[in-house]
Backbone and ligand atoms as CSV (ligand in chain L), in Angstrom:
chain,resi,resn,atom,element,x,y,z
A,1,UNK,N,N,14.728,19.843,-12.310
A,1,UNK,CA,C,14.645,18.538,-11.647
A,1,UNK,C,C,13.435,17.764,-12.173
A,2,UNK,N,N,13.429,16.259,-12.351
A,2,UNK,CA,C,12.677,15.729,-12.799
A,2,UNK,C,C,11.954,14.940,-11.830
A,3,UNK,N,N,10.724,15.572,-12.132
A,3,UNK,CA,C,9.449,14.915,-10.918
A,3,UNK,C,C,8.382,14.123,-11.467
A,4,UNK,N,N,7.839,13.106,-11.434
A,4,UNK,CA,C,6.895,12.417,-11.686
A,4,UNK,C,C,5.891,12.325,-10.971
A,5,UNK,N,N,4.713,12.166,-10.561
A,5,UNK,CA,C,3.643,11.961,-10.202
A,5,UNK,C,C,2.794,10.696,-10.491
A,6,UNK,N,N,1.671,9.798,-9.290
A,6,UNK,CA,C,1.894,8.313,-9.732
A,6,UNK,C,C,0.549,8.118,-8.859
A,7,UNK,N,N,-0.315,7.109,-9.228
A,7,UNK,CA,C,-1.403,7.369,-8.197
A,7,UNK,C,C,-1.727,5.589,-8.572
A,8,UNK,N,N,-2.122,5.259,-7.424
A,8,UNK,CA,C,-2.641,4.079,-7.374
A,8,UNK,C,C,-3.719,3.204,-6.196
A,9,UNK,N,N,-4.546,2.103,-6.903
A,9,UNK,CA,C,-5.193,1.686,-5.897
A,9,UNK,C,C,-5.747,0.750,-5.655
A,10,UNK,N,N,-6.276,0.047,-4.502
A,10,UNK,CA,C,-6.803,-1.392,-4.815
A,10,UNK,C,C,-7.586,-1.619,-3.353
A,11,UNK,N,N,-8.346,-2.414,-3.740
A,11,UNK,CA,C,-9.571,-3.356,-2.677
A,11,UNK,C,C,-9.129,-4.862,-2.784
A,12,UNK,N,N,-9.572,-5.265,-1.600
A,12,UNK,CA,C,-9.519,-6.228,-0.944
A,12,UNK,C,C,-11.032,-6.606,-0.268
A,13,UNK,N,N,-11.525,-7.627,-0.380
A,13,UNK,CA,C,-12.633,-8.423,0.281
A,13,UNK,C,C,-12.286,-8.921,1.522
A,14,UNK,N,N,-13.430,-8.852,2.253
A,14,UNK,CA,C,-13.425,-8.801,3.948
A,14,UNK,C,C,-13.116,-10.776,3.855
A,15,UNK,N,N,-12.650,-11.004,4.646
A,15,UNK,CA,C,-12.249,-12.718,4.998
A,15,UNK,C,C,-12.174,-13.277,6.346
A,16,UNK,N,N,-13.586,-14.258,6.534
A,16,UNK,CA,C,-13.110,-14.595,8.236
A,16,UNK,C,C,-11.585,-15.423,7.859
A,17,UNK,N,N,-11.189,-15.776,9.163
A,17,UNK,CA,C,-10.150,-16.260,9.450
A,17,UNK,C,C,-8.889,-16.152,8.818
A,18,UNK,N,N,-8.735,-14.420,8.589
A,18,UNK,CA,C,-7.307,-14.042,8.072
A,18,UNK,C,C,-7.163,-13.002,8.807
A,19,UNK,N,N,-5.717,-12.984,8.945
A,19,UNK,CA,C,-4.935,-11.712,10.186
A,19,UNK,C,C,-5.280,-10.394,8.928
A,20,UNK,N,N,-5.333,-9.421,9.215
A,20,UNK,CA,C,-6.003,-8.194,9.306
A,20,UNK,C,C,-4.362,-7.411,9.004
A,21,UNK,N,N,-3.797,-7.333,7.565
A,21,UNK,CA,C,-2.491,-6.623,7.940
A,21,UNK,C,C,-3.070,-5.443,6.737
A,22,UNK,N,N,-2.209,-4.407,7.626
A,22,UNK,CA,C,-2.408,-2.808,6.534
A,22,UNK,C,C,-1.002,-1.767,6.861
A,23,UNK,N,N,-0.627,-1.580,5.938
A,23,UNK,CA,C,0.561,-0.934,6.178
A,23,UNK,C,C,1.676,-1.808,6.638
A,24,UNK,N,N,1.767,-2.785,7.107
A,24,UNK,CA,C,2.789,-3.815,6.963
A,24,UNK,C,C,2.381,-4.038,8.721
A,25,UNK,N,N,0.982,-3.557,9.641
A,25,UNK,CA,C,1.008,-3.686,10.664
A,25,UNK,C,C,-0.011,-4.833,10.684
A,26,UNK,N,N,-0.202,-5.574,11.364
A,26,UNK,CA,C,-1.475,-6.525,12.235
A,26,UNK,C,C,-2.343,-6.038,13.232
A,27,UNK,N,N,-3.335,-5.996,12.909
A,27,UNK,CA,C,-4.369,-5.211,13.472
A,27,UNK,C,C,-5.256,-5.948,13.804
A,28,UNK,N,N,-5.664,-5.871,15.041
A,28,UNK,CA,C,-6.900,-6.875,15.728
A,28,UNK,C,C,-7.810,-5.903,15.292
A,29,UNK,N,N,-8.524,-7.586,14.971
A,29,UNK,CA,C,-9.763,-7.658,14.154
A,29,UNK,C,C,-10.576,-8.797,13.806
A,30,UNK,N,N,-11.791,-9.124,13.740
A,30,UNK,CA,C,-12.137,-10.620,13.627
A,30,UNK,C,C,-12.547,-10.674,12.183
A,31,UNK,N,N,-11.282,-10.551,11.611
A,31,UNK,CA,C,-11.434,-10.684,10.000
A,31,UNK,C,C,-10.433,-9.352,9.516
A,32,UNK,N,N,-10.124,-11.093,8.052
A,32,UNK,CA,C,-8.942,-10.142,7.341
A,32,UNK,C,C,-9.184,-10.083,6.212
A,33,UNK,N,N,-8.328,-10.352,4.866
A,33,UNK,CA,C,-8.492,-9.477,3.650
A,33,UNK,C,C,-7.983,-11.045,2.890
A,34,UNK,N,N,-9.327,-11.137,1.609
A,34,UNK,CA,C,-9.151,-12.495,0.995
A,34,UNK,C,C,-8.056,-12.072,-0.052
A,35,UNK,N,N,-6.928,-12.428,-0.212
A,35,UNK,CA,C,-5.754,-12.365,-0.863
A,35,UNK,C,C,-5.172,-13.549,-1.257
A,36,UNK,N,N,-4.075,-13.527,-2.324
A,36,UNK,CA,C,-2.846,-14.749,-2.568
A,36,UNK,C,C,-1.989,-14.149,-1.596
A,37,UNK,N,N,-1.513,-13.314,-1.589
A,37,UNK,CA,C,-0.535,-12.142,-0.799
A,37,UNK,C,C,-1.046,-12.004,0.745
A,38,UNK,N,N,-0.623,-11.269,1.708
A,38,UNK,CA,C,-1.079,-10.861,2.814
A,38,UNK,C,C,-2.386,-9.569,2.907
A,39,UNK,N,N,-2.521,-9.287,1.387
A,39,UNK,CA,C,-4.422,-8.366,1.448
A,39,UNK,C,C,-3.584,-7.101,1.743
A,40,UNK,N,N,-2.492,-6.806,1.901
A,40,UNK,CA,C,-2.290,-5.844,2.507
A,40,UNK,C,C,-2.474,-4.099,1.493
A,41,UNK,N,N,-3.750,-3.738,1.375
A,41,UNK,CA,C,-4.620,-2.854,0.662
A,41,UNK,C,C,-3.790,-0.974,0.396
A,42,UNK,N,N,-3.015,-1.187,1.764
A,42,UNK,CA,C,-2.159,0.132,1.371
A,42,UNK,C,C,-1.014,0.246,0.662
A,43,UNK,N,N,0.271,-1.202,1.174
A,43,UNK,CA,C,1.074,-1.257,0.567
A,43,UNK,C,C,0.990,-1.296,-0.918
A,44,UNK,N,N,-0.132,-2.247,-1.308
A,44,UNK,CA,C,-0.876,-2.137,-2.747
A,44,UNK,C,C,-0.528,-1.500,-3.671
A,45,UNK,N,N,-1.520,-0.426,-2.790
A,45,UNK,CA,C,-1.971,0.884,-3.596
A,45,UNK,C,C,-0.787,1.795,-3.622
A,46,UNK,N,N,0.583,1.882,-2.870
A,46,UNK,CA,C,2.049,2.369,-3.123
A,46,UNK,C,C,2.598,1.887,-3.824
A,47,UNK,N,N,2.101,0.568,-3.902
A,47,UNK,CA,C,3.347,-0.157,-5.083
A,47,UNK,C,C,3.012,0.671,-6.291
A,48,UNK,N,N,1.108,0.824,-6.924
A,48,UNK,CA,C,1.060,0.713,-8.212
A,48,UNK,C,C,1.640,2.293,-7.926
A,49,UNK,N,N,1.582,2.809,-7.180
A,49,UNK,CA,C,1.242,4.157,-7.333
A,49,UNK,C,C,3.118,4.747,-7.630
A,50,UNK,N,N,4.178,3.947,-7.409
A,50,UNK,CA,C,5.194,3.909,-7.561
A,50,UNK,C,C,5.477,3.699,-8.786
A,51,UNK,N,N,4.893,2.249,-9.069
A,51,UNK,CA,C,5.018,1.909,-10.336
A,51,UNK,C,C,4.566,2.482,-11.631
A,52,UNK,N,N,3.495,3.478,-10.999
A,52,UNK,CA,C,2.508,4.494,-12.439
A,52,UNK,C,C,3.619,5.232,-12.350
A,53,UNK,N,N,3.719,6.244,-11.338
A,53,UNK,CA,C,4.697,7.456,-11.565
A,53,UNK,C,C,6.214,7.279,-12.774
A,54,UNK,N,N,6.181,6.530,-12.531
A,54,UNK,CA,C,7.853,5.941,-13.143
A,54,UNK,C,C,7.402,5.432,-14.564
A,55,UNK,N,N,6.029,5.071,-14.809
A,55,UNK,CA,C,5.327,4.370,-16.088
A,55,UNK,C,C,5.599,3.415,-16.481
A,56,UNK,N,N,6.097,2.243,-15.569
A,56,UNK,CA,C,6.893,0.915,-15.640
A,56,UNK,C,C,5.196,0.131,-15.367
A,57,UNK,N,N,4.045,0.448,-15.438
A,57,UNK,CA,C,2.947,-0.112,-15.252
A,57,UNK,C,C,2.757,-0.616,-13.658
A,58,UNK,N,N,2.134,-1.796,-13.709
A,58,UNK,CA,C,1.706,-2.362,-12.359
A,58,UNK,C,C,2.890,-3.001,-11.597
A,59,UNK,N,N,2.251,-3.648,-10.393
A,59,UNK,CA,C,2.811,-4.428,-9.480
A,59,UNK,C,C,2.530,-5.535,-9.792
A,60,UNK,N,N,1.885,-5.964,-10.625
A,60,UNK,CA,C,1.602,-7.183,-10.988
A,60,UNK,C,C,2.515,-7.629,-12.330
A,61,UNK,N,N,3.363,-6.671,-12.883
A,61,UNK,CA,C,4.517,-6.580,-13.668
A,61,UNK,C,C,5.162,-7.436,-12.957
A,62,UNK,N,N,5.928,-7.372,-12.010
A,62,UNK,CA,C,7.094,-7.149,-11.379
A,62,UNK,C,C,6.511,-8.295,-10.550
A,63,UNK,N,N,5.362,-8.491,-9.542
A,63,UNK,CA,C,5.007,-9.704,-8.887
A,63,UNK,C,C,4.042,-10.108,-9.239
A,64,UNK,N,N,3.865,-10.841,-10.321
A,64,UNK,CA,C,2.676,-11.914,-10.727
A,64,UNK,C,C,1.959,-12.789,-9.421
A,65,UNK,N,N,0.995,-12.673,-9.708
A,65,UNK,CA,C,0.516,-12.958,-8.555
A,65,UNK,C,C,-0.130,-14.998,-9.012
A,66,UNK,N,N,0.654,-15.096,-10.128
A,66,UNK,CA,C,0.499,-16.815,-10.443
A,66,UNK,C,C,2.042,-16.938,-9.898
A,67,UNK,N,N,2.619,-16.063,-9.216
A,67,UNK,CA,C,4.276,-16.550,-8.764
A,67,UNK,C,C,4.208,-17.483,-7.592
A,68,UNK,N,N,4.714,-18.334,-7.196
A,68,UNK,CA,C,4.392,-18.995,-5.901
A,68,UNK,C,C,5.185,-18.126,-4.963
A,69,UNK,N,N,6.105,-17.723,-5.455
A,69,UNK,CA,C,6.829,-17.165,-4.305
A,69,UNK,C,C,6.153,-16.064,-3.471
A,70,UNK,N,N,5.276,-15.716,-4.845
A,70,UNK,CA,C,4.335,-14.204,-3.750
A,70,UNK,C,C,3.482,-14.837,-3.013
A,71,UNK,N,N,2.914,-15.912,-2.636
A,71,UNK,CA,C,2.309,-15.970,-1.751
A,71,UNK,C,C,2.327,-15.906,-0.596
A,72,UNK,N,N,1.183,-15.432,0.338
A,72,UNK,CA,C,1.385,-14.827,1.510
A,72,UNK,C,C,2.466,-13.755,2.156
A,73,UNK,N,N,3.455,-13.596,0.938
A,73,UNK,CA,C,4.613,-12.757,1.237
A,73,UNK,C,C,3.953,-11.500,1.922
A,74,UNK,N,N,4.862,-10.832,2.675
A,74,UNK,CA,C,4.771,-9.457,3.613
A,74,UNK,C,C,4.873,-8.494,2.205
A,75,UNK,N,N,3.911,-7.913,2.346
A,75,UNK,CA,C,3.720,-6.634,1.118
A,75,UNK,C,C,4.971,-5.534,1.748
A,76,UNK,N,N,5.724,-5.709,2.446
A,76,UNK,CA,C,6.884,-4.892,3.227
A,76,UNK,C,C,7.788,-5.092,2.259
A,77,UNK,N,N,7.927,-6.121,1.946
A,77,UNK,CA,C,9.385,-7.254,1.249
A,77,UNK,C,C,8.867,-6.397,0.139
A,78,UNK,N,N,7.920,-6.420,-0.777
A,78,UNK,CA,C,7.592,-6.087,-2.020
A,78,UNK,C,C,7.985,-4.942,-1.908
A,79,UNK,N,N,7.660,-3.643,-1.025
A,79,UNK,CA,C,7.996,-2.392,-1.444
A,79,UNK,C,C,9.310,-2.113,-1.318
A,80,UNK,N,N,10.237,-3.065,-0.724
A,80,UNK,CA,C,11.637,-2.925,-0.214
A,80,UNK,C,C,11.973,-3.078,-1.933
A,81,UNK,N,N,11.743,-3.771,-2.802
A,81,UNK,CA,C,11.918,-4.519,-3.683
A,81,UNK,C,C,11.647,-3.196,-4.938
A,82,UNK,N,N,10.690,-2.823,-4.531
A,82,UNK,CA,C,10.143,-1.597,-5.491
A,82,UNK,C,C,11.402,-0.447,-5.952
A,83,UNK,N,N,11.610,-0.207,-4.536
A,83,UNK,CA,C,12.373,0.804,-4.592
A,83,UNK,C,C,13.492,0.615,-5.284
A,84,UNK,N,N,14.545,-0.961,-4.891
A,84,UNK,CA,C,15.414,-0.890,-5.909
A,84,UNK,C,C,15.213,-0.781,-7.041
A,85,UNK,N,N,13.519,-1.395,-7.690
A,85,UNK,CA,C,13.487,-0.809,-9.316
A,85,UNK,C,C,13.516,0.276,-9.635
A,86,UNK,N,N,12.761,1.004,-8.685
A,86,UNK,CA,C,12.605,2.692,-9.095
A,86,UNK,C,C,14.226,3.388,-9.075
A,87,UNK,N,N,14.819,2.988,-8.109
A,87,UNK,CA,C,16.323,3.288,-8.225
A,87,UNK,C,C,16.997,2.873,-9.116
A,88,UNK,N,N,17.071,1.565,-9.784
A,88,UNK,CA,C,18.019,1.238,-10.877
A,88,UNK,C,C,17.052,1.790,-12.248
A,89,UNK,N,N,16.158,2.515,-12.225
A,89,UNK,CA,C,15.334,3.641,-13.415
A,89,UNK,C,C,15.669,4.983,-12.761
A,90,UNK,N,N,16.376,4.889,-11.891
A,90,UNK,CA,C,16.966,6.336,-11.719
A,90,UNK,C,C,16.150,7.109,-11.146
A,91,UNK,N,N,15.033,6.347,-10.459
A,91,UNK,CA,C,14.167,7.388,-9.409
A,91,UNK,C,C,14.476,7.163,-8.258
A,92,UNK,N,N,14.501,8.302,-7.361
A,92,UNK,CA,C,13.592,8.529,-6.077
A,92,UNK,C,C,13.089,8.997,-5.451
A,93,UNK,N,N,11.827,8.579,-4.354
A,93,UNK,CA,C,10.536,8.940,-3.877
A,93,UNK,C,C,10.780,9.790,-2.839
A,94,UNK,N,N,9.936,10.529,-3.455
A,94,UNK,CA,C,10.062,12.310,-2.680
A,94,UNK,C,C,8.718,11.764,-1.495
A,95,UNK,N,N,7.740,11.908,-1.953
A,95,UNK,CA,C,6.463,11.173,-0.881
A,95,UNK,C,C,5.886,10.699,-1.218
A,96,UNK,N,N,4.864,10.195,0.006
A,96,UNK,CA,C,3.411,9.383,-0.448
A,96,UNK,C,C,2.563,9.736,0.369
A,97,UNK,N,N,1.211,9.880,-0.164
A,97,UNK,CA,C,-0.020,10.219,0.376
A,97,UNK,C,C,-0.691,9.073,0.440
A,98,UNK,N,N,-1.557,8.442,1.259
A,98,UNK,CA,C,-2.867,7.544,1.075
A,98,UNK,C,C,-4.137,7.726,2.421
A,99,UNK,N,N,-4.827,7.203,1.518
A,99,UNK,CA,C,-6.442,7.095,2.049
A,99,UNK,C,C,-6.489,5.906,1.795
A,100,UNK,N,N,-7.322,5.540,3.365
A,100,UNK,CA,C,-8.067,4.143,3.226
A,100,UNK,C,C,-9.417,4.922,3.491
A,101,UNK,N,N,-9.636,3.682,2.687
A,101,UNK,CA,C,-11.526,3.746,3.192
A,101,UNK,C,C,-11.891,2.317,3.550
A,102,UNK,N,N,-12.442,2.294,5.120
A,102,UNK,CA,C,-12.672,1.672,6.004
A,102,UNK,C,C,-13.336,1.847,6.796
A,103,UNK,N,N,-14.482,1.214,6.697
A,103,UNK,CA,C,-15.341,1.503,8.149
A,103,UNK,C,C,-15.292,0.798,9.381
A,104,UNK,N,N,-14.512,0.015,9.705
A,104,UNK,CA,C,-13.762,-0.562,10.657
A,104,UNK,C,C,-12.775,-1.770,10.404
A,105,UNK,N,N,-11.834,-2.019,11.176
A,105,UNK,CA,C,-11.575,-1.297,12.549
A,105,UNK,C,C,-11.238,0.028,12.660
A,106,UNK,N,N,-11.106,0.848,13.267
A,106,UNK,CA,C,-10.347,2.285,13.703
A,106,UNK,C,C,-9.468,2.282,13.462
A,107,UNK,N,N,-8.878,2.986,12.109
A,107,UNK,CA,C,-6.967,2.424,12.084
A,107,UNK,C,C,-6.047,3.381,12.534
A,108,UNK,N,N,-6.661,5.039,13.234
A,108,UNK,CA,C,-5.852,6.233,13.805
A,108,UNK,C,C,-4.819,5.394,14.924
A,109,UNK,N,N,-5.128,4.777,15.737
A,109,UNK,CA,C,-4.233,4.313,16.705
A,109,UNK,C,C,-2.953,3.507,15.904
A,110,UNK,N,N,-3.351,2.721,15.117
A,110,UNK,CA,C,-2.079,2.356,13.851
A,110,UNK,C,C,-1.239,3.035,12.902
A,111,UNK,N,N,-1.787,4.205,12.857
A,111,UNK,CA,C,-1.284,5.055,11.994
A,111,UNK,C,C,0.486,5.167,11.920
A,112,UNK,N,N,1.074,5.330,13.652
A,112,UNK,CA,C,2.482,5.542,12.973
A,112,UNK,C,C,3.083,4.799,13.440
A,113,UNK,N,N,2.977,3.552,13.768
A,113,UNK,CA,C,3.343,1.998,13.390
A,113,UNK,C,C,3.440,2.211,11.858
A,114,UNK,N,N,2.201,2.209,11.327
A,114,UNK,CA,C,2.226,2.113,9.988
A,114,UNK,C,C,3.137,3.027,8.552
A,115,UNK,N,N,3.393,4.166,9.575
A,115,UNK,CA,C,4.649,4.981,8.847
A,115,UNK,C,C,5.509,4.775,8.796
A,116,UNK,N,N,6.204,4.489,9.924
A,116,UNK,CA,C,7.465,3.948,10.056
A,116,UNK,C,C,8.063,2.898,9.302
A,117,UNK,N,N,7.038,1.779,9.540
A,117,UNK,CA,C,6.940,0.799,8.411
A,117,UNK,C,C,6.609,0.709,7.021
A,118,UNK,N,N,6.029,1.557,6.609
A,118,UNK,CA,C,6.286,1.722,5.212
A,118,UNK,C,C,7.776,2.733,4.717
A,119,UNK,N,N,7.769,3.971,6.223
A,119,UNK,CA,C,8.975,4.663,5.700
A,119,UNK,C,C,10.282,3.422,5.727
A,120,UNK,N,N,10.079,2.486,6.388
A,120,UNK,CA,C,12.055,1.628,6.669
A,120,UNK,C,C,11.662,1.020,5.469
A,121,UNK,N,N,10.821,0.622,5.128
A,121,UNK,CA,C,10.263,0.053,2.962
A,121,UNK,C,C,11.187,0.557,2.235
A,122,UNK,N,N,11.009,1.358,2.291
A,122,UNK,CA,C,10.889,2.680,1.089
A,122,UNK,C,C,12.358,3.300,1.730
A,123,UNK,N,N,13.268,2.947,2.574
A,123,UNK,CA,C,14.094,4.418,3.043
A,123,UNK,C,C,13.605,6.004,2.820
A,124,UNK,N,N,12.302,5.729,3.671
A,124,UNK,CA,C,11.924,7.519,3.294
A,124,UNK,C,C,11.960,7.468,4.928
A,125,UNK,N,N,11.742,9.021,5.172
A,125,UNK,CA,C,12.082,9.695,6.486
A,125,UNK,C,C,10.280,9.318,6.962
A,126,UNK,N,N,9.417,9.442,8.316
A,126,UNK,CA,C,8.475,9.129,8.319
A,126,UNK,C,C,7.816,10.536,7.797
A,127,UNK,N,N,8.284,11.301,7.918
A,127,UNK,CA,C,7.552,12.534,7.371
A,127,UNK,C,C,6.862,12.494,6.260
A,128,UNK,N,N,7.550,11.792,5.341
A,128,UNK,CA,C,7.939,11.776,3.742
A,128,UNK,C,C,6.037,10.520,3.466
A,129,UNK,N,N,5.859,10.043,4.666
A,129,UNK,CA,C,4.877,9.167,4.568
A,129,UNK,C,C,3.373,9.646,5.340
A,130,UNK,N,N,2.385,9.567,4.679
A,130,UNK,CA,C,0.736,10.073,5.043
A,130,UNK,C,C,0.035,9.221,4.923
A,131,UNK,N,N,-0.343,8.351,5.826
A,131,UNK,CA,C,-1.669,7.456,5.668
A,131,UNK,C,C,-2.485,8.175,6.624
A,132,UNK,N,N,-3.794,7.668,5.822
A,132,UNK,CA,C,-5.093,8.461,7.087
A,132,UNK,C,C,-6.260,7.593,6.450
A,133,UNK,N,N,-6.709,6.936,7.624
A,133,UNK,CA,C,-8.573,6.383,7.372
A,133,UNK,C,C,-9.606,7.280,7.313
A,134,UNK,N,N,-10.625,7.233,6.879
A,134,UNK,CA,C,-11.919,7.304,6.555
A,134,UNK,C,C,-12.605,6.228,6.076
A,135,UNK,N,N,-13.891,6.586,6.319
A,135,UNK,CA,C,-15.028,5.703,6.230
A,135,UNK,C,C,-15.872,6.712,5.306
A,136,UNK,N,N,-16.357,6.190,4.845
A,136,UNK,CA,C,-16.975,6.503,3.416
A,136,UNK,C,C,-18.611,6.644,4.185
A,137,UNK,N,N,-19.129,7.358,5.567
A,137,UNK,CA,C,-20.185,7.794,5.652
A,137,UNK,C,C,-21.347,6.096,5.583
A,138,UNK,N,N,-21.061,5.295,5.261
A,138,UNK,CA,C,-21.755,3.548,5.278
A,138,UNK,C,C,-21.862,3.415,3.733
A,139,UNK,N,N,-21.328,4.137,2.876
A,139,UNK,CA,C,-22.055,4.320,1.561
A,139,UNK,C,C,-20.908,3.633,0.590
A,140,UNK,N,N,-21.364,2.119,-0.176
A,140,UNK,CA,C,-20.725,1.298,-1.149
A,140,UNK,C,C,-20.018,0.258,-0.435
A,141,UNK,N,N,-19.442,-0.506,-0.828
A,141,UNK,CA,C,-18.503,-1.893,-0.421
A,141,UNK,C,C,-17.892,-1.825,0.474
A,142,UNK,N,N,-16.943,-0.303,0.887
A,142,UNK,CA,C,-16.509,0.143,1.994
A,142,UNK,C,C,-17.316,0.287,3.479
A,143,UNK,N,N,-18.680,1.227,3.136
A,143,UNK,CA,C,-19.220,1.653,4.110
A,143,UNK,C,C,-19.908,-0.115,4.416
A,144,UNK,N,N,-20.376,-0.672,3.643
A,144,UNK,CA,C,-21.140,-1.632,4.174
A,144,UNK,C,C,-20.385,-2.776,4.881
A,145,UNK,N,N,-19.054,-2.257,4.838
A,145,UNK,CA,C,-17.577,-3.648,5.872
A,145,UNK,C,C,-17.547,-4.764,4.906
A,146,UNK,N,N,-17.465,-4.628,3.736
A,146,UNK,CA,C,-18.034,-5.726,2.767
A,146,UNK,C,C,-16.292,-5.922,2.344
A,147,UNK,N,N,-15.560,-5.177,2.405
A,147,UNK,CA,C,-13.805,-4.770,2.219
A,147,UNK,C,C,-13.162,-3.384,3.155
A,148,UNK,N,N,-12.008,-3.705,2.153
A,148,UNK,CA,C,-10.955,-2.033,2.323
A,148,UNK,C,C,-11.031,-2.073,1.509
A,149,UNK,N,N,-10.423,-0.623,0.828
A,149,UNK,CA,C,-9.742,0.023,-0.074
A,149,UNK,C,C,-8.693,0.980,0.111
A,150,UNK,N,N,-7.813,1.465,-0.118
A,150,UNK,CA,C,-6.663,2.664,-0.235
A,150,UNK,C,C,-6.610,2.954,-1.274
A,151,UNK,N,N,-6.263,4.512,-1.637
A,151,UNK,CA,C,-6.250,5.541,-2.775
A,151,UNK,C,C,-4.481,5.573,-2.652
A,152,UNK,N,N,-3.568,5.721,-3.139
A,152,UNK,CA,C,-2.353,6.615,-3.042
A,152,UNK,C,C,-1.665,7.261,-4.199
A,153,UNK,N,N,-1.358,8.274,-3.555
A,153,UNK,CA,C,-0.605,9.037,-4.853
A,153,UNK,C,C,0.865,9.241,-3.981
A,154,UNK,N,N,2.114,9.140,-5.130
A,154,UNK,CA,C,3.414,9.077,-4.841
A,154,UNK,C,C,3.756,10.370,-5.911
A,155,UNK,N,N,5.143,10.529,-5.368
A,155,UNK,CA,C,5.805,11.608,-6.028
A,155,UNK,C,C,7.421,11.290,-6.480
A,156,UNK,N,N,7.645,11.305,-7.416
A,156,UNK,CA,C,9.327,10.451,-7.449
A,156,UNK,C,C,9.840,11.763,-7.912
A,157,UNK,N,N,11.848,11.913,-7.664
A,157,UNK,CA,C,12.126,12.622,-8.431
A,157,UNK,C,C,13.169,11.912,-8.831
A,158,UNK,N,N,14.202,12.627,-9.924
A,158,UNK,CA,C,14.914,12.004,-10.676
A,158,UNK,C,C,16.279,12.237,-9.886
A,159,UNK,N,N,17.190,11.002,-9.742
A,159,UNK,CA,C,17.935,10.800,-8.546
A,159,UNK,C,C,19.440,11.050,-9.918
A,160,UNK,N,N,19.303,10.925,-11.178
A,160,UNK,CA,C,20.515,10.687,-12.055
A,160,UNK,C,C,21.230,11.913,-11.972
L,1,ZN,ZN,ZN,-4.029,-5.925,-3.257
């Protein structure tokens, strides 16, 4: 069976007066993520991490971010979107792992809001999906609330 492996990731800058979305959820917060897109820092980091595994490159392939249409779009829509590429290349996603690093807000209480919603993305089972916060101890861009970031690594297998 053919398995790929795919890791990806991205930051976002802290922004007064933007809604606060991660994982495709809204999260109170007095400040969100300076983006063209909705900032949304996990979905992100699944897209590329989809998009490495498969070696079709970035998300920025596929959604230019000089597109008008991506703007402000729900990073939900994008991964819905993913998947049919990875499917018409004859993959599909076994799981996904991610880390945020965040030193606030608290995102454990969001957590499986946030599965669910990335699993109905993706048609994966919620199992098949792992997000988990940390805070990086106050230490770099993260610890100082200066942004987010998310790490993710995906796993595809070959569906042909
Ligand atoms: Zn991003």
């Amino acid at each position: 069976m053919g398995l790929r492996i795919g890791v990806g990731i991205d930051a976002h800058r802290r922004a007064a007066g933007r809604i606060l979305v991660l994982g495709g959820v809204e999260i109170p917060a007095p400040f969100g993520l300076e983006a063209h897109s909705d900032g949304d820092v996990i979905a992100h980091a699944i897209l590329d991490a989809l998009f490495g595994a498969a070696a079709l490159g970035d998300k920025g392939r596929f959604f230019p971010p000089s597109d008008p249409v991506y703007k402000d779009i729900s990073s939900l829509v994008l991964l819905q979107e993913c998947r049919k590429t990875l499917a018409d290349y004859g993959w599909g996603i076994e799981n996904i792992d991610v880390s945020v690093m965040c030193e606030e807000p608290k995102l454990a209480p969001h957590v499986p809001l946030m599965t669910k919603r990335i699993g109905a993305a993706l048609a994966l089972d919620e199992r098949q999906v792992s997000v988990k916060g940390t805070t990086l101890e106050r230490l770099g861009f993260t610890g100082r609330n200066e942004g987010i970031a998310a790490l993710a690594v995906a796993l595809l297998k070959s569906v042909e």
